[in-house]
C-alpha positions in Angstrom: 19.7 156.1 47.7 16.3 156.0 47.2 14.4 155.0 43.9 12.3 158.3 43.6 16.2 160.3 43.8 16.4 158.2 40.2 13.9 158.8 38.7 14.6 162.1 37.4 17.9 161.2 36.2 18.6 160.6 32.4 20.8 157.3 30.9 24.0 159.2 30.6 23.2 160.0 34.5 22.2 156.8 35.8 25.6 155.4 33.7 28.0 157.6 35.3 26.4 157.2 39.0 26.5 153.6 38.4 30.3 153.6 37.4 31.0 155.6 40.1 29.6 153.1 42.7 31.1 150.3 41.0 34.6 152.1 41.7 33.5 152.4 45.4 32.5 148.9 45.7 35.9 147.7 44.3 38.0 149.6 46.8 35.8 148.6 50.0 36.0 145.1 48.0 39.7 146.0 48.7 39.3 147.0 52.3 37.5 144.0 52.9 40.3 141.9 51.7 42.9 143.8 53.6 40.6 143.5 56.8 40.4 147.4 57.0 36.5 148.2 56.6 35.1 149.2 59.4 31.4 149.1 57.9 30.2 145.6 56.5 27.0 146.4 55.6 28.3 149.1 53.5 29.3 146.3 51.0 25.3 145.2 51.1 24.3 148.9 50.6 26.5 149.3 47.6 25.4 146.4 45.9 21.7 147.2 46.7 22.2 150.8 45.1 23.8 149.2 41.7 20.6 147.2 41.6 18.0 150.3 41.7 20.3 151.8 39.3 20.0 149.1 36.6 16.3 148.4 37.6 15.8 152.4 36.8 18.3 151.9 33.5 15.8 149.2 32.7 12.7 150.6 33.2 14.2 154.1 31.0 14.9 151.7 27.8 11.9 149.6 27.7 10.0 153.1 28.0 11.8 154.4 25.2 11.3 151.7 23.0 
């Protein structure tokens, strides 16, 4: 995910995107445990995404206020 694909996106957006990749990062969180994810750096990626989506969150509130 790229930060210009956010840009465009409103709060409620950006919310739900970032609650669904919280949910994705708990169950390969889950996988890892269980020693059945094949992809590590998927666990990097995910974590890396959250980020630009609160950076973006950020950047929309301070804009607004």
């Amino acid at each position: 995910m790229k930060m210009t694909e956010l840009k465009d996106l409103t709060i409620t957006e950006l919310t739900a995107k970032g609650r669904d990749l919280r949910q994705v990062l708990f169950n390969v969180r889950l996988q890892k445990a269980s020693s059945q994810l094949e992809k590590p750096a998927r666990l990097r990626l995910l974590r890396r995404d959250i980020a630009r989506i609160e950076s973006q969150m950020s950047q929309v509130r301070n804009k607004t206020a």
